[in-house]
ZAMI-942399 format. One record per residue (C-alpha): y, z, x; residue in one letter. Coordinates in steps of 0.5 Angstrom, whole numbers, padded with zeros to 4 digits, always signed. Example, Ala and Ser with C-alpha at 12.3 -4.5 7.8 and 13.67 -1.06 7.14 Angstrom:
% ZAMI-942399
-0009+0016+0025a -0002+0014+0027s 
//
This chain:
% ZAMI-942399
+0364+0509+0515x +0358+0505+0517x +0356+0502+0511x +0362+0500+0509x +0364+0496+0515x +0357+0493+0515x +0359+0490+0508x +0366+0488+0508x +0363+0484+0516x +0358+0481+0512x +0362+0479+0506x +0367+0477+0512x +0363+0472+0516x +0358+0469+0510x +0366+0467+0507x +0366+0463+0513x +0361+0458+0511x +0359+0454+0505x +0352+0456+0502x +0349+0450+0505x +0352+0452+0512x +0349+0460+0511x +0341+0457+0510x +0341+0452+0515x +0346+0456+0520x +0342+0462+0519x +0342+0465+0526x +0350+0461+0527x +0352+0467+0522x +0347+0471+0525x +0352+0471+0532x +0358+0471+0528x +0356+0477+0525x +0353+0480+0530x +0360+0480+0535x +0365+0481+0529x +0360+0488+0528x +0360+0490+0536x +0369+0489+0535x +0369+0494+0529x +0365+0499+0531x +0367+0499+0538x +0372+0504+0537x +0367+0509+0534x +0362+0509+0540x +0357+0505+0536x +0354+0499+0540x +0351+0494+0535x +0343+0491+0539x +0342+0487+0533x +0342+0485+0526x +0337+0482+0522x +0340+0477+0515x +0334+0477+0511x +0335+0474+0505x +0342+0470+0503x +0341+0470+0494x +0343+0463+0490x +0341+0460+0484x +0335+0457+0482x +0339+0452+0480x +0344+0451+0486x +0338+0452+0491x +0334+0447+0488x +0341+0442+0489x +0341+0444+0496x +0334+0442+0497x +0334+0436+0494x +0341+0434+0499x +0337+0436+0505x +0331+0431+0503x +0335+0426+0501x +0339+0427+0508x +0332+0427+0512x +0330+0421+0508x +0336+0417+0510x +0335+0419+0517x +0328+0417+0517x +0330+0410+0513x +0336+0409+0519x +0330+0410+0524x +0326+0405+0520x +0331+0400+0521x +0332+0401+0529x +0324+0399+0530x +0325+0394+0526x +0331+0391+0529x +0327+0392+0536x +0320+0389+0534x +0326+0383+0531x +0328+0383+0538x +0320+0383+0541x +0319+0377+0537x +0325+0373+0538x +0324+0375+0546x +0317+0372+0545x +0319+0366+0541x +0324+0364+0547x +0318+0365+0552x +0313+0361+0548x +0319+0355+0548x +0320+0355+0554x +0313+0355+0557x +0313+0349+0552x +0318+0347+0555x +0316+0347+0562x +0309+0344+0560x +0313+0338+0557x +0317+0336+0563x +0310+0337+0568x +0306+0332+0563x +0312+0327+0563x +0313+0328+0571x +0309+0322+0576x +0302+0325+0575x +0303+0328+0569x +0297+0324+0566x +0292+0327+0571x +0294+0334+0569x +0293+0333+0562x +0285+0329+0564x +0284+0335+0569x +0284+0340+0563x +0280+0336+0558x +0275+0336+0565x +0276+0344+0566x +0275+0344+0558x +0268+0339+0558x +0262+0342+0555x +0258+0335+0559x +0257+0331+0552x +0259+0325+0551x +0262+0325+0543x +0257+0321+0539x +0261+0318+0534x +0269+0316+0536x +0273+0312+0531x +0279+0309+0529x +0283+0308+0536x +0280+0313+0540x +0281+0312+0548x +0277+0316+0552x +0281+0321+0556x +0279+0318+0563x +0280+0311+0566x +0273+0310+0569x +0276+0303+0571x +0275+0301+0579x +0270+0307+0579x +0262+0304+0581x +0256+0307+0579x +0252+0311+0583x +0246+0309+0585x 
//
């Protein structure tokens, strides 16, 4: 009475999934196999603690063509996680390039504002190394009005 119940439980819960389903859901039909056993053998005072599904048997064949789906699948999976991050360093360098543009912006509008000039002697002085440059050719201008400055004695 056991063993026949055993098998047609076994044989009635695994006709629930595909093939693909009973390898990757393994304790899923574990737990349907488990409940449909305890209901057929309750009336006969058999309490069913647990079951163990240790081998579902395919064709090499057909084994082989459920791997090759699940690798295909893990690396579609991991082309589409690829194409977020890609998205999301798009997205930092547009963020960056609209920053930039705006510090430009804003850099632009304090030079061309009253005393902007000042601005833009007091960082070549801030960035002076104290020498005079020996050679200047074509139009150069020196960078600061030295007109009205006396020298000091």
């Amino acid at each position: 009475m056991l063993s026949p119940n055993v098998q047609e439980t076994l044989k009635a819960t695994t006709a629930q999934f595909t093939a693909e389903q009973l390898i990757q859901n393994r304790a899923t039909v574990k737990q349907v196999a488990d409940k449909t056993l305890t209901t057929r053998l309750s009336p006969y005072w058999i309490t069913i603690l647990s079951t163990s599904i240790t081998q579902f048997a395919f064709s090499p064949e057909f084994t082989k063509a459920i791997e090759g789906k699940v690798v295909a699948e893990q690396r579609a999976l991991t082309e589409k996680n690829n194409l977020v991050t890609e998205t999301v360093i798009a997205q930092q360098k547009v963020a960056r390039a609209r920053g930039d543009a705006q510090v430009i912006e804003l850099q632009r509008n304090q030079l061309n504002a009253p005393g902007g000039q000042t601005v833009i002697q007091q960082r070549w002085i801030e960035k002076w190394d104290g020498h005079l440059p020996q050679l200047m050719t074509g139009n150069a201008l020196p960078l600061l009005n030295l007109s009205g400055v006396s020298p000091s004695k």
